[in-house]
LOLO-300626 format. One record per atom (N, C-alpha, C, CB): x, y, z; chain; residue number from 1; atom name. Coordinates in steps of 0.1 Angstrom, whole numbers. Glycine has a CB too. Layout:
BEGIN
+-------+-------+-------+------+-----+------+
:     u :     v :     w : unit : pos : site :
+-------+-------+-------+------+-----+------+
:     X :     Y :     Z :    A : NUM :   CA :
...
+-------+-------+-------+------+-----+------+
This chain:
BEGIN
+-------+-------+-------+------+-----+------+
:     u :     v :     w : unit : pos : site :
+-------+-------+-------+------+-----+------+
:    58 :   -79 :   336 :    A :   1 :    N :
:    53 :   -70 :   326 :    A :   1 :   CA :
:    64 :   -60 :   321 :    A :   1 :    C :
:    41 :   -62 :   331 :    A :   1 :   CB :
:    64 :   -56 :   309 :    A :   2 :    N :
:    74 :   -44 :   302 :    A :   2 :   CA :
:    73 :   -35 :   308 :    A :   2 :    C :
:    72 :   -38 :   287 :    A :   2 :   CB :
:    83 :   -27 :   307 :    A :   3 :    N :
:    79 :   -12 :   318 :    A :   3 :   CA :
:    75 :    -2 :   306 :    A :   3 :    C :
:    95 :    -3 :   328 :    A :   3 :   CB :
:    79 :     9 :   308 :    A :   4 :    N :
:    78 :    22 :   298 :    A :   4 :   CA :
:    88 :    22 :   298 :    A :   4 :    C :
:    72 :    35 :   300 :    A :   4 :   CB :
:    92 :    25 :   282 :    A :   5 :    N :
:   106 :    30 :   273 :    A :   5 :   CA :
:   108 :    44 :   277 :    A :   5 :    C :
:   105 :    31 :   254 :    A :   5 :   CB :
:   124 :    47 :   281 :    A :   6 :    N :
:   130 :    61 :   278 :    A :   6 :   CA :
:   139 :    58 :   269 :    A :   6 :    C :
:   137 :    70 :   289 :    A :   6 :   CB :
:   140 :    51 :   259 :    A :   7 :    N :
:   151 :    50 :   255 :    A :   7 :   CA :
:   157 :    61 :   243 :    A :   7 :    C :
:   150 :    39 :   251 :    A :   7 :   CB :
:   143 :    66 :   242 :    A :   8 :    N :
:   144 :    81 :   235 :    A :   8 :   CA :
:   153 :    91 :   237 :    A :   8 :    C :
:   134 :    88 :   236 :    A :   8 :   CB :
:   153 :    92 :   252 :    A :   9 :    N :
:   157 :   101 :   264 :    A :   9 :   CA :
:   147 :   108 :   268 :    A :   9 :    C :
:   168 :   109 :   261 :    A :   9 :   CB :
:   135 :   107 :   263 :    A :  10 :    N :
:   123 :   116 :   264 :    A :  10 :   CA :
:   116 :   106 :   276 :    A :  10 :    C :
:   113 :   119 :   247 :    A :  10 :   CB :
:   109 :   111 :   288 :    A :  11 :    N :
:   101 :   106 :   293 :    A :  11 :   CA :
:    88 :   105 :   293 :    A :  11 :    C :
:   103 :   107 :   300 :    A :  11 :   CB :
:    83 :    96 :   290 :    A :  12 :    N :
:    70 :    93 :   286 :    A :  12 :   CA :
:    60 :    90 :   295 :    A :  12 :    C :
:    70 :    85 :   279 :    A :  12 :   CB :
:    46 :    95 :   295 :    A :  13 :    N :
:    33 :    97 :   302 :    A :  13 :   CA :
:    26 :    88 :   299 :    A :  13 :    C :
:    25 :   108 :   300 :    A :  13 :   CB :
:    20 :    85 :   311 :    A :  14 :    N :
:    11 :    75 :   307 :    A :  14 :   CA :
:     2 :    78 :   296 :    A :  14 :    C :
:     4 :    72 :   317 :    A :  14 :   CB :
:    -2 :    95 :   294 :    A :  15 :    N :
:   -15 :    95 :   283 :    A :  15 :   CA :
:    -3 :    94 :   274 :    A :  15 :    C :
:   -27 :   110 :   280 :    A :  15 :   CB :
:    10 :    93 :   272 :    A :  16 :    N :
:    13 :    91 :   255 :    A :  16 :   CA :
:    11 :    77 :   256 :    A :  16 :    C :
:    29 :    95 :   248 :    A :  16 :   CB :
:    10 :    67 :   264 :    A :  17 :    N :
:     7 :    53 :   260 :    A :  17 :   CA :
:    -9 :    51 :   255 :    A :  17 :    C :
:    11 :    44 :   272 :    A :  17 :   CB :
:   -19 :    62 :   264 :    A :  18 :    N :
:   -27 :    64 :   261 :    A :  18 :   CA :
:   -35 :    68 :   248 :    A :  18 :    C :
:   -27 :    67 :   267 :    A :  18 :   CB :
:   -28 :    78 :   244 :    A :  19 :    N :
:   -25 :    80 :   229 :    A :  19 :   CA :
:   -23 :    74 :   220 :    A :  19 :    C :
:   -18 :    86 :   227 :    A :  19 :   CB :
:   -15 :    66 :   222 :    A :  20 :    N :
:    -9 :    54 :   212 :    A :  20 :   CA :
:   -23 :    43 :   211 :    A :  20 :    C :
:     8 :    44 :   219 :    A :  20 :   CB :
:   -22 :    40 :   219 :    A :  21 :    N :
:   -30 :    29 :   221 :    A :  21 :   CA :
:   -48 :    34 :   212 :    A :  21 :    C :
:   -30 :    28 :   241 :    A :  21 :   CB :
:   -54 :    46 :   216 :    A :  22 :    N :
:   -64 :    56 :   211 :    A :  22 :   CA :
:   -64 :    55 :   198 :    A :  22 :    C :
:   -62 :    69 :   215 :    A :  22 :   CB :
:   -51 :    59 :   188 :    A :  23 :    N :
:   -45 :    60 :   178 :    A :  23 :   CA :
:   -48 :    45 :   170 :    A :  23 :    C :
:   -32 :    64 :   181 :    A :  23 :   CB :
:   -43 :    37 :   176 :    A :  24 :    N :
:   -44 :    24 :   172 :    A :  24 :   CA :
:   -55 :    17 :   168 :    A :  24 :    C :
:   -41 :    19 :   180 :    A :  24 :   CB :
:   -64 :    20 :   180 :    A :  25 :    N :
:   -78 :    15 :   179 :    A :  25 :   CA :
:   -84 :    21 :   168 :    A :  25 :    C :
:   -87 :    18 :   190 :    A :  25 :   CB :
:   -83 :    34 :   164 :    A :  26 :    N :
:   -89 :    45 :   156 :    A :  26 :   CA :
:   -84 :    34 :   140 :    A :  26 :    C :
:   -79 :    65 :   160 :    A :  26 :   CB :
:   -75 :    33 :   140 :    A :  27 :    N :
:   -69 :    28 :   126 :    A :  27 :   CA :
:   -75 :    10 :   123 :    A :  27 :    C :
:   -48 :    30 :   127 :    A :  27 :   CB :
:   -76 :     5 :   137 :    A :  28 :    N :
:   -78 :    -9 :   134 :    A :  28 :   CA :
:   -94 :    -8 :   128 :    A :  28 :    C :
:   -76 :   -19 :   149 :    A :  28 :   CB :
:  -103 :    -1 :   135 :    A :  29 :    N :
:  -115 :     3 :   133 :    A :  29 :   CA :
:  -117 :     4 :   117 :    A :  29 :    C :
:  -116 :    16 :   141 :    A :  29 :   CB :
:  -109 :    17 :   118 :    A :  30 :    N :
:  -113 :    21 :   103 :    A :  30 :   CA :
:  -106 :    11 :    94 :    A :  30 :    C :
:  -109 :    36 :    99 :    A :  30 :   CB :
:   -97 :     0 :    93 :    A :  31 :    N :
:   -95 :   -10 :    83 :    A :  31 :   CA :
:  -103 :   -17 :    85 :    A :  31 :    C :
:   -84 :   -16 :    82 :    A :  31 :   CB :
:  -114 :   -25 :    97 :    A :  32 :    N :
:  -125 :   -34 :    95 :    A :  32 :   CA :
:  -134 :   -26 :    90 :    A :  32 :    C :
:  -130 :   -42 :   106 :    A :  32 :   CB :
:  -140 :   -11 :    94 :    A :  33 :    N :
:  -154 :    -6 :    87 :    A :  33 :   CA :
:  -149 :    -4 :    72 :    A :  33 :    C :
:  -162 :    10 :    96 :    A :  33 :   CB :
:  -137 :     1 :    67 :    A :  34 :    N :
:  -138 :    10 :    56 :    A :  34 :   CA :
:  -134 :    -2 :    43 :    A :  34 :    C :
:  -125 :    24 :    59 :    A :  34 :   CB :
:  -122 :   -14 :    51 :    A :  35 :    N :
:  -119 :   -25 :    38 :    A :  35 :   CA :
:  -127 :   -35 :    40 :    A :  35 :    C :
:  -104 :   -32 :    36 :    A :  35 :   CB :
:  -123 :   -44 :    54 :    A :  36 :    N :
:  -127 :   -58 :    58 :    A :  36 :   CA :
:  -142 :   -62 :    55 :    A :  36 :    C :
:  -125 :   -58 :    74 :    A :  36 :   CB :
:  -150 :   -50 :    63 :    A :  37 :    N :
:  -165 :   -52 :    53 :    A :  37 :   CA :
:  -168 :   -47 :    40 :    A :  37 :    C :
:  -177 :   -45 :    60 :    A :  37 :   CB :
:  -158 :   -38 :    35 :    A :  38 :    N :
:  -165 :   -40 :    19 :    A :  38 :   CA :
:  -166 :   -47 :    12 :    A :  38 :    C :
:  -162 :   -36 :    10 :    A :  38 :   CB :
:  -181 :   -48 :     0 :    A :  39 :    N :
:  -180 :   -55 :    -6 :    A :  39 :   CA :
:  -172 :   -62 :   -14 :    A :  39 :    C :
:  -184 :   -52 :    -9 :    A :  39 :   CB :
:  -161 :   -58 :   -16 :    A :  40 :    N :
:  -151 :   -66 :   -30 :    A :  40 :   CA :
:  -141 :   -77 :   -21 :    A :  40 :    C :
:  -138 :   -51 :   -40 :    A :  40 :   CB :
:  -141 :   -67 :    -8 :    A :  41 :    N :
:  -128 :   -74 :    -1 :    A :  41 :   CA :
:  -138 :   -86 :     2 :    A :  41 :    C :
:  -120 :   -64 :    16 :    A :  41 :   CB :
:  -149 :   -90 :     4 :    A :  42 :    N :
:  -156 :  -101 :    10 :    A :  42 :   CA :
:  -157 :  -108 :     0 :    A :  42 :    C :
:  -167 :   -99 :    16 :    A :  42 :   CB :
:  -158 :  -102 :   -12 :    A :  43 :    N :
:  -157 :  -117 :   -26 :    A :  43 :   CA :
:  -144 :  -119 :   -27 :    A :  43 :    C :
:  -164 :  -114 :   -44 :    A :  43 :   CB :
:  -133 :  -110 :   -28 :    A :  44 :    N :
:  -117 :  -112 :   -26 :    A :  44 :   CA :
:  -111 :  -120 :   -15 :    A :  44 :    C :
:  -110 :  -100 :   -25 :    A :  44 :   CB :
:  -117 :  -130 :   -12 :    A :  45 :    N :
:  -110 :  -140 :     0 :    A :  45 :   CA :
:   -97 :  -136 :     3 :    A :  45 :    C :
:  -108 :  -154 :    -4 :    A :  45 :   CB :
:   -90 :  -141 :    -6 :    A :  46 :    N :
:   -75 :  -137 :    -3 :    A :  46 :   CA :
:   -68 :  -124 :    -2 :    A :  46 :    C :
:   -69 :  -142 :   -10 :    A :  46 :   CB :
:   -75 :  -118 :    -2 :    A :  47 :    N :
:   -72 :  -102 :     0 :    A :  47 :   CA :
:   -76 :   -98 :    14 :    A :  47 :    C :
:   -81 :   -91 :   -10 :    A :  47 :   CB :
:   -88 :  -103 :    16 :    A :  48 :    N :
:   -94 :  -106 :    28 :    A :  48 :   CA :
:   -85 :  -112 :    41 :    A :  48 :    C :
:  -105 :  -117 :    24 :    A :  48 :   CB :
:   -82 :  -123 :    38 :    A :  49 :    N :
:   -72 :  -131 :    45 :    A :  49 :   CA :
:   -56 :  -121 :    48 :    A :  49 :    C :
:   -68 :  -146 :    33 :    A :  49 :   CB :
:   -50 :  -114 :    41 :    A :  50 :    N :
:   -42 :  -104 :    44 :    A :  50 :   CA :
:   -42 :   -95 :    49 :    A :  50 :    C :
:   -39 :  -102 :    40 :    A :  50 :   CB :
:   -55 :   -88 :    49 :    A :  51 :    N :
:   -61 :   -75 :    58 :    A :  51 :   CA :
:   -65 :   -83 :    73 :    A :  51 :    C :
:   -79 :   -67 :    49 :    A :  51 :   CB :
:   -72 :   -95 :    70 :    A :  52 :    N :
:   -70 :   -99 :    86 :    A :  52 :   CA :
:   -60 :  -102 :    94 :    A :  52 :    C :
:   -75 :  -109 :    88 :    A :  52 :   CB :
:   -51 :  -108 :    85 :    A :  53 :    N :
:   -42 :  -107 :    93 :    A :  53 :   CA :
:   -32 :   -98 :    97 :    A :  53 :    C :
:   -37 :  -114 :    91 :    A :  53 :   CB :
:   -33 :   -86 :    91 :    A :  54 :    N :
:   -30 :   -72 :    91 :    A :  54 :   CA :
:   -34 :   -70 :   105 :    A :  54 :    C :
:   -37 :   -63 :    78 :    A :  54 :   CB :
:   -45 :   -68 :   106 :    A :  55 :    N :
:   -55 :   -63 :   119 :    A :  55 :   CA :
:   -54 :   -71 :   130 :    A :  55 :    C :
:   -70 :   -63 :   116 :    A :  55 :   CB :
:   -51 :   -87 :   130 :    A :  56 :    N :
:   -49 :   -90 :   138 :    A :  56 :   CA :
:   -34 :   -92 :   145 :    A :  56 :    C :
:   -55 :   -98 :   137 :    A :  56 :   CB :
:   -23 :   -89 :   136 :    A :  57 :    N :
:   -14 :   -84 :   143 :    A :  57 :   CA :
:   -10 :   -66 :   149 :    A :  57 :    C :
:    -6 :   -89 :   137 :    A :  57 :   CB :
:   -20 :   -61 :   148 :    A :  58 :    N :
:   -22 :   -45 :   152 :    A :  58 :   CA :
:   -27 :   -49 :   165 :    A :  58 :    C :
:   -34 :   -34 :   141 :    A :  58 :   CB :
:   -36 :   -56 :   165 :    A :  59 :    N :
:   -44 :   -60 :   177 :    A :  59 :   CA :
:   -37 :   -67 :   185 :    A :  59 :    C :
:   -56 :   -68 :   174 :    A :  59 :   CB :
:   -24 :   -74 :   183 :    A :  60 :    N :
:   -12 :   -78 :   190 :    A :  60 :   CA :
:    -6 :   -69 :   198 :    A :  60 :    C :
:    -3 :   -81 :   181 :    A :  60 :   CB :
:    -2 :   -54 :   186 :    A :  61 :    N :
:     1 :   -48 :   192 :    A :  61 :   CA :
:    -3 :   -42 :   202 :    A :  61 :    C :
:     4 :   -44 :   187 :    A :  61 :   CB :
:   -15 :   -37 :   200 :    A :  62 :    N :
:   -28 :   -28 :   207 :    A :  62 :   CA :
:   -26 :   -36 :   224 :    A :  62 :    C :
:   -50 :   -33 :   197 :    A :  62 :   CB :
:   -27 :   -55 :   226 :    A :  63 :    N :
:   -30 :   -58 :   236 :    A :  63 :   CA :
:   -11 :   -59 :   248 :    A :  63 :    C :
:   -40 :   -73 :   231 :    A :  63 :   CB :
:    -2 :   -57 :   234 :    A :  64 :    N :
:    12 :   -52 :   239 :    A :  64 :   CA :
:    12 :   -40 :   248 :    A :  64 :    C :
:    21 :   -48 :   226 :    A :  64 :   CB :
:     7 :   -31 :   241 :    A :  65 :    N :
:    11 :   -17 :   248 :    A :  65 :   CA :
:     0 :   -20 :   265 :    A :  65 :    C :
:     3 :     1 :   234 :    A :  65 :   CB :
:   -15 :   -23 :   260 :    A :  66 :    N :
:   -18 :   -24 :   272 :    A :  66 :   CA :
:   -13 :   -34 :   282 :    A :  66 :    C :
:   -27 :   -25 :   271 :    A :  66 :   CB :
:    -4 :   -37 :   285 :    A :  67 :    N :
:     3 :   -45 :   293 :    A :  67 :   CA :
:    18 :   -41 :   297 :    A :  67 :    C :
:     2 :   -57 :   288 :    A :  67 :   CB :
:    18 :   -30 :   292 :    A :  68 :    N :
:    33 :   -21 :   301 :    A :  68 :   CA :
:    27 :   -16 :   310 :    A :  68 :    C :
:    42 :    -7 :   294 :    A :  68 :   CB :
:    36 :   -17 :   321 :    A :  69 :    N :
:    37 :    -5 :   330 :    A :  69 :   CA :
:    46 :     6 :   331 :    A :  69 :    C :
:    37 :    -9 :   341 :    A :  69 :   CB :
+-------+-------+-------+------+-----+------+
């Protein structure tokens, strides 16, 4: 498994991974409640198809972070 980055030089806490991760969810969320189910985006297939795949590489990330130590 990845460790935690200092490459900042800043050492980092677990709540900032926590944070990130919090952050993340917050945003994936709100692109399925606020675009993914609206109406237009659901008759716009292919608009559709880009926002999913938007979200499911956030969700990449999301399942990235949770797997550092």
């Amino acid at each position: 498994m990845p460790k935690k980055s200092d490459k900042i030089g800043v050492e980092l806490s677990d709540f900032h991974y926590h944070e990130v991760r919090d952050r993340l969810k917050c945003i994936m969320d709100n692109i399925d409640r606020q675009l993914i189910q609206h109406p237009v985006i659901k008759l716009e297939t292919e608009v559709k198809d880009n926002l999913v795949e938007g979200l499911e590489a956030l969700w990449k990330a999301y399942n990235q972070l949770n797997n550092i130590e």
